[in-house]
C-alpha positions as CSV (number, residue, x, y, z in Angstrom):
1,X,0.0,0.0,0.0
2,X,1.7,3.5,-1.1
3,X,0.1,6.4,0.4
4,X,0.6,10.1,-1.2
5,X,1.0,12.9,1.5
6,X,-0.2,16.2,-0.1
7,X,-0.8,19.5,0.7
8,X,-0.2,23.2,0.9
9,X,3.0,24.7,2.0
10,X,3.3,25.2,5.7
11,X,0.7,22.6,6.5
12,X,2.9,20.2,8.3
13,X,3.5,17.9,5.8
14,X,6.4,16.9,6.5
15,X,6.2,17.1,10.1
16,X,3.6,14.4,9.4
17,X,5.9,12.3,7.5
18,X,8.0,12.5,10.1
19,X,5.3,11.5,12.6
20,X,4.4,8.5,10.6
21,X,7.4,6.9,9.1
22,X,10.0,7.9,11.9
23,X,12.8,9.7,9.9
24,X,13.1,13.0,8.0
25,X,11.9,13.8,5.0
26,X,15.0,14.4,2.3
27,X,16.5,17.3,0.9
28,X,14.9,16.4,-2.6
29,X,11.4,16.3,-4.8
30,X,9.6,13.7,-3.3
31,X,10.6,11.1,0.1
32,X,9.4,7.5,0.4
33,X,9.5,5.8,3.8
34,X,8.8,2.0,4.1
35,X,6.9,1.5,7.4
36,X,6.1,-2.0,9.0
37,X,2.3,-1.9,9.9
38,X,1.6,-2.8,13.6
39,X,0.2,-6.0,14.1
40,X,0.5,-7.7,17.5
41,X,-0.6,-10.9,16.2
42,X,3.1,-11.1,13.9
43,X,5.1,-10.8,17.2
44,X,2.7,-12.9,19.4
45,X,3.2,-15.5,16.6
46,X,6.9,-14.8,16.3
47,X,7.2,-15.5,19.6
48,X,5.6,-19.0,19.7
49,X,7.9,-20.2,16.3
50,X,11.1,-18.1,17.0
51,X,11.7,-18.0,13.3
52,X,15.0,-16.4,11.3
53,X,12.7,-13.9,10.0
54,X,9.7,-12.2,10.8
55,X,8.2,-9.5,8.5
56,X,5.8,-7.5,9.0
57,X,3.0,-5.9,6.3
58,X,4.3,-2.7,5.2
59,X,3.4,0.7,3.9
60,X,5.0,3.2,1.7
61,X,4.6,7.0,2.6
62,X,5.5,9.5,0.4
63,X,6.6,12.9,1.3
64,X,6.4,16.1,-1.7
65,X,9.0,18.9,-0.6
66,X,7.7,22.9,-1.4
67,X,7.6,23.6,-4.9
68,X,6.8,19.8,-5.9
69,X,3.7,19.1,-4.5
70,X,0.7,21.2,-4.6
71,X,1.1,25.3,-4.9
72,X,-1.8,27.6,-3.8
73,X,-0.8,30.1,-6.7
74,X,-0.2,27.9,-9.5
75,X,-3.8,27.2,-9.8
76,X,-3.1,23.8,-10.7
77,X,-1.0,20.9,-10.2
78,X,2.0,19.9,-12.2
79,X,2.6,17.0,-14.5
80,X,5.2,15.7,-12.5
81,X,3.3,15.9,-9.3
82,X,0.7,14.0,-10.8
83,X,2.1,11.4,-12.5
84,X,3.6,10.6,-8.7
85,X,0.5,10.6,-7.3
86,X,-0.9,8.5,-9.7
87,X,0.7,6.1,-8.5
88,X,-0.7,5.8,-5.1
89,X,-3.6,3.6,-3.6
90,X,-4.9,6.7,-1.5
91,X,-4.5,10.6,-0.7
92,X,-3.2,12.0,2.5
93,X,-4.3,15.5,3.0
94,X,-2.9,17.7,5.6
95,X,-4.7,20.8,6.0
96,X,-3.1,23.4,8.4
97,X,-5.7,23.8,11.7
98,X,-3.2,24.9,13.9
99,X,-1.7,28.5,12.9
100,X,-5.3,29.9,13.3
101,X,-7.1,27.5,15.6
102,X,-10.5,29.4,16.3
103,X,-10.7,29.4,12.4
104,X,-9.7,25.6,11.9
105,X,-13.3,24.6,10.5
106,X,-12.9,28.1,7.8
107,X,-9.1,26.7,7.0
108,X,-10.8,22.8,6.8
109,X,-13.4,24.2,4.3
110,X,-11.2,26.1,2.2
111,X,-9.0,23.0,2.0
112,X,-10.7,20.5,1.3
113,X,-13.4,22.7,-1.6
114,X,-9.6,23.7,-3.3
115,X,-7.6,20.3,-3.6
116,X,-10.9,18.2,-4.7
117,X,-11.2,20.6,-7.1
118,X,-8.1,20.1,-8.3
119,X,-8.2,16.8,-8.6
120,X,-11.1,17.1,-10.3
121,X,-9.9,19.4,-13.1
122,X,-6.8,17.2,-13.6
123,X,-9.3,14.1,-14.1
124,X,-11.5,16.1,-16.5
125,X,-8.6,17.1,-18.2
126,X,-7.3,13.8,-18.5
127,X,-10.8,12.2,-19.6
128,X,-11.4,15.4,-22.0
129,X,-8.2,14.2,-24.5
130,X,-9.4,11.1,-24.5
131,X,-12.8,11.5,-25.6
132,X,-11.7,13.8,-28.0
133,X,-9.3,11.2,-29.8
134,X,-11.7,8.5,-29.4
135,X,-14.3,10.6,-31.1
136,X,-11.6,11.7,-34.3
137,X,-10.9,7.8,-34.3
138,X,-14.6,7.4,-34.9
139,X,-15.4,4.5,-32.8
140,X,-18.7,3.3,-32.9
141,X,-18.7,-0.3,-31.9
142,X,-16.7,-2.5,-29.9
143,X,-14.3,-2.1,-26.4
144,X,-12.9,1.6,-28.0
145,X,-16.8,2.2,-27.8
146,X,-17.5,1.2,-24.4
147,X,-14.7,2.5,-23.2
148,X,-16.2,5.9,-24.7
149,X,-19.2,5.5,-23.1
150,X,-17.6,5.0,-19.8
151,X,-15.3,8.2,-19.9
152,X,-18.3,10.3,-21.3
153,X,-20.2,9.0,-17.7
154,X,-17.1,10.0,-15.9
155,X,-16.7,13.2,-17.6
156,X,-20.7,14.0,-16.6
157,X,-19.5,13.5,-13.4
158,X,-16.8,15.7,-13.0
159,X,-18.5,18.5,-14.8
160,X,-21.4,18.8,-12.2
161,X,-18.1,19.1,-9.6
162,X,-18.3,15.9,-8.2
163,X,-15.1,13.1,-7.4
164,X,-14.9,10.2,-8.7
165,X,-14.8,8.7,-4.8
166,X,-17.9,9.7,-4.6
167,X,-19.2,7.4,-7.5
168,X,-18.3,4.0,-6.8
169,X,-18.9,2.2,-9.6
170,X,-17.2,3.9,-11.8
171,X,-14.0,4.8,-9.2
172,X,-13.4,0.9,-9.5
173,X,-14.6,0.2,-12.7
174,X,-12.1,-2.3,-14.2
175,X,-12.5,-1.0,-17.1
176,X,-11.1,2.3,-15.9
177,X,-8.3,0.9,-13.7
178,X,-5.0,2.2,-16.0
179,X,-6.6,5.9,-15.8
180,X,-5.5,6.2,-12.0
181,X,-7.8,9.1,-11.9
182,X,-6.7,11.5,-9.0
183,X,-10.3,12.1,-7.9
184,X,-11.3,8.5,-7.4
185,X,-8.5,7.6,-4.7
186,X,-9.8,7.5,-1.3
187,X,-8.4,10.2,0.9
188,X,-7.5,10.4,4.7
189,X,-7.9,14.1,5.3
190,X,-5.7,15.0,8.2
191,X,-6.4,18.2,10.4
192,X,-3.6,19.1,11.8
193,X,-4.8,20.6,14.8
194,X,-2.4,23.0,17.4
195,X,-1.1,21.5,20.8
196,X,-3.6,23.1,23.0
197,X,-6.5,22.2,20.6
198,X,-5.5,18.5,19.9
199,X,-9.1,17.2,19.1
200,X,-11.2,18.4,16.4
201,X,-14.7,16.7,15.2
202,X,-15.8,17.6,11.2
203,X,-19.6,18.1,13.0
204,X,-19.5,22.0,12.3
205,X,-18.5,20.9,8.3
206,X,-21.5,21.4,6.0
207,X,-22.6,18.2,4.8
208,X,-21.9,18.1,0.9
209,X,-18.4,19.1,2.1
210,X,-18.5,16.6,4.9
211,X,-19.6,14.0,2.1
212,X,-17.0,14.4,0.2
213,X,-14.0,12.9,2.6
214,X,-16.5,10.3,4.9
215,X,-17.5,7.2,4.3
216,X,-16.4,4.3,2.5
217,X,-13.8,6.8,0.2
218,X,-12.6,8.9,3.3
219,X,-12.6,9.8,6.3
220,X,-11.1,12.7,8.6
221,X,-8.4,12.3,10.9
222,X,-7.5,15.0,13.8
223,X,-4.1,14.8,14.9
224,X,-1.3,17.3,16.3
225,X,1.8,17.0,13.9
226,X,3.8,18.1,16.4
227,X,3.5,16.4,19.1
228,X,3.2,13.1,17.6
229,X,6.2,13.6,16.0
230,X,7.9,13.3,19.6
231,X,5.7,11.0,20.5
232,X,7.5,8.7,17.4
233,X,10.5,9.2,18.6
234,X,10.0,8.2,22.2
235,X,10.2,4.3,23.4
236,X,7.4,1.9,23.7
237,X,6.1,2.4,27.1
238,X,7.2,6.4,27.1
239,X,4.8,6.8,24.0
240,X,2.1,4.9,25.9
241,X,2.2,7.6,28.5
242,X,2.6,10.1,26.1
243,X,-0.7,9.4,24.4
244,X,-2.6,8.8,27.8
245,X,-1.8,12.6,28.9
246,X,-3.4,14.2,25.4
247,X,-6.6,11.8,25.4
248,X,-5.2,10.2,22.3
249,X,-6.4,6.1,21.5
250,X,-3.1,5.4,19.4
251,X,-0.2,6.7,17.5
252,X,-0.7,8.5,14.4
253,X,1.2,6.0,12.5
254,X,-1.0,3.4,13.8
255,X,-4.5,5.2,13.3
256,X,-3.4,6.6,9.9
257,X,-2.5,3.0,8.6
258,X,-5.7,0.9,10.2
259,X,-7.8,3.9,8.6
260,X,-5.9,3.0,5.3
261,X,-6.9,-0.5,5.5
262,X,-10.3,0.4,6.1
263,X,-10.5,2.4,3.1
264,X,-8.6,0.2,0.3
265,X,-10.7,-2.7,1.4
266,X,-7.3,-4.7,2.6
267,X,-6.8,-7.4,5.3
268,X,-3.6,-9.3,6.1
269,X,-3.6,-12.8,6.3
270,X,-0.4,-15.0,8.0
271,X,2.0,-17.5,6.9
272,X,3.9,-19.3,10.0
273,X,7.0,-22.1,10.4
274,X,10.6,-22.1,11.9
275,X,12.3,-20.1,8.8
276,X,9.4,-17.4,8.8
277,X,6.2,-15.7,10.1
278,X,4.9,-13.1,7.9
279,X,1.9,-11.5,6.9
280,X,0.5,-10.8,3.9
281,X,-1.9,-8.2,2.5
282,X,-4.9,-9.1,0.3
283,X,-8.3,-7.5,-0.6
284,X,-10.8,-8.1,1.6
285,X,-13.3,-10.6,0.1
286,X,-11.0,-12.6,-2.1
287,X,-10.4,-16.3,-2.4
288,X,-7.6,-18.5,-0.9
289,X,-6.2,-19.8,-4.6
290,X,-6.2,-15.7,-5.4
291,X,-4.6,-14.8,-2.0
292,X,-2.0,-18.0,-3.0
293,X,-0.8,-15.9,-5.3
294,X,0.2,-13.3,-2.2
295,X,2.7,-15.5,-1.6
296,X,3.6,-16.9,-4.9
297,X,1.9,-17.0,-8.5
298,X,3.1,-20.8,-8.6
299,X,1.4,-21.5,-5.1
300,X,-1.8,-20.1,-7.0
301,X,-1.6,-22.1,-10.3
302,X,-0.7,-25.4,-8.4
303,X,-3.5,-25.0,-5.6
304,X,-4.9,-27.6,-3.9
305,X,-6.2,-26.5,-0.6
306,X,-5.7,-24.3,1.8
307,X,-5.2,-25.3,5.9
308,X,-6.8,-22.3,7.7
309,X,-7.1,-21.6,11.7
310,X,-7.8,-18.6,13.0
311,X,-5.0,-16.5,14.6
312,X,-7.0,-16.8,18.5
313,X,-7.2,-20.4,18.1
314,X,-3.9,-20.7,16.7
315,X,-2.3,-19.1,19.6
316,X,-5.0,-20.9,22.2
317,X,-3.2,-24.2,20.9
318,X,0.1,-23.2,21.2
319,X,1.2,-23.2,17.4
320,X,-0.1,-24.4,14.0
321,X,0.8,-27.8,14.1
322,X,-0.9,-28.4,17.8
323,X,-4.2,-26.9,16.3
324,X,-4.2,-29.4,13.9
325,X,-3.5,-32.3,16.7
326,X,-7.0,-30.8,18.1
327,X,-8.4,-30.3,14.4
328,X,-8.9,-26.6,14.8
329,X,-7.5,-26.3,11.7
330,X,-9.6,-26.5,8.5
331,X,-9.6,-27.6,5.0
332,X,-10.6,-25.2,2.4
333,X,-11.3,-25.0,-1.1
334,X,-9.8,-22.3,-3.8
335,X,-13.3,-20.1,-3.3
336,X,-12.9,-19.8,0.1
337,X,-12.9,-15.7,1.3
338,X,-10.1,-15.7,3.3
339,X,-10.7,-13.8,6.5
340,X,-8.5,-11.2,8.4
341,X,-6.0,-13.1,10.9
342,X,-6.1,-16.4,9.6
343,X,-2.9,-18.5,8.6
344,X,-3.1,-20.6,6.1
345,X,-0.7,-23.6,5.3
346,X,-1.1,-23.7,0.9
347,X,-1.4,-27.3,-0.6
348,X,-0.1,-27.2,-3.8
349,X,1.2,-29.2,-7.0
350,X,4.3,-27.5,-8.7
């Protein structure tokens, strides 16, 4: 999963980079951090098998530096900025809250009405040359015509100032996949709030606005860059008390990455033995032979079956191998939906 930080200058951008992925952003265009998404359920695992490696699921940030990302008087967003953003599975929006704080829901507003309609230019734009060479192709029959007929509904869309999050049949039309359009990426829209204001509820937003970043294509996330960028670089059991002094559930790393999930639809399933525990993500709602192919393509073409336990009874038993001894442990076809938490042990013939 590859998430794309954007927003104005000064917002705290990277400050929140920093407060997710644990290091500085770099003196250049554009930062990528790699971060290992918390899962207790790896190192309670780990800790039963004792393996050479254990890895974690992970997440990419990325981090734009002034001038690369978004620029409040360029009136749009460049090419190259784009093209990188394309390239992400969701939107991180930082909107500054904390310079004026008794004007946070004004600066929210203002935020939030500019960048979608951003993205929604860039879209149109995008769909606009298309249509325009399909139509001097003259198709009139076929994919090349169904294809037109889909862009012409997205361009609809757009026109009457709408995202394509907002529409979600046609945001994950397969059909529409290689587009990448901007507008159709869910976003987690990050207030950051000032220290002596840390919470922040979108209550007071107008609803069309409100509708726009919640629901099953957004949702808004309150945080304090600042502090939680201390609170990253403090221990396990520091942070803890960190967090317990400002009312706060769980690190920012961890609420902005469970939020993630939420949104892309992902779950992580487990593989476990003596050489290595490790999860895995997967779409929610897919079937074990697909989520074979997690692990390898040949796993997938050569499935057989799939041994599942869950990860509760798994750890009730002791290990994997003991759940089977008390035939906790299933066997499942290549249809099965595999479920968050479960390990599975692949049959396969290659």
């Amino acid at each position: 999963m590859r998430i794309a930080i954007i927003g104005f200058p000064g917002c705290g951008k990277s400050t929140v980079f920093q407060a997710l992925s644990g290091t500085e952003p770099k003196a250049q265009e554009m930062s990528i951090a790699t971060v290992k998404v918390p899962d207790e359920r790896v190192d309670q695992l780990s800790e039963i098998y004792q393996p050479k490696k254990t890895i974690h699921a992970a997440v990419e940030f990325v981090d734009f530096q002034s001038g690369a990302g978004l620029q409040r008087e360029q009136g749009d967003m460049g090419q190259g900025f784009q093209a990188a953003i394309r390239q992400a599975h969701a939107l991180l929006h930082v909107i500054d809250a904390f310079s004026v704080p008794e004007l946070a829901d004004d600066a929210v507003r203002e935020a939030v009405e500019t960048v979608d309609t951003e993205l929604t230019l860039a879209d149109m734009v995008q769909c606009e040359k298309r249509i325009e060479r399909l139509h001097k192709e003259g198709v009139k029959t076929g994919p090349a015509k169904k294809e037109l007929d889909l862009l012409t509904e997205v361009n609809d869309w757009l026109a009457a100032g709408k995202t394509l999050r907002t529409h979600a049949e046609l945001a994950s039309h397969p059909d529409l996949g290689s587009y990448a359009f901007l507008s159709a990426k869910p976003v987690i829209t990050v207030v950051n709030t000032a220290e002596e204001q840390p919470h922040w509820a979108a209550d007071a937003l107008p609803e069309a606005l409100r509708a726009q970043r919640e629901g099953d294509w957004g949702c808004f996330v309150p945080l304090c860059a600042q502090v939680e960028s201390e609170i990253a670089e403090l221990s396990l059991a520091e942070a803890r008390e960190f967090l317990v002094d400002y009312g706060i559930d769980a690190p920012a790393r961890e609420r902005v990455i469970r939020t993630g999930y939420q949104l892309l639809g992902l779950i992580s399933f487990f593989t476990v033995g003596e050489d290595e525990v490790r999860a895995w993500t997967i779409r929610r709602d897919i079937g074990a032979r697909e989520a074979a192919a997690a692990v390898h393509s040949d796993i997938s073409r050569g499935f057989i079956r799939a041994e599942v336990c869950d990860t509760p009874s798994t750890l009730e038993c002791g290990s994997f191998e003991e759940a089977k001894k008390l035939h906790k442990v299933r066997l499942e076809g290549r249809d099965y939906v595999v479920l968050d938490g479960d390990i599975i042990s692949f049959r396969h013939n290659t």
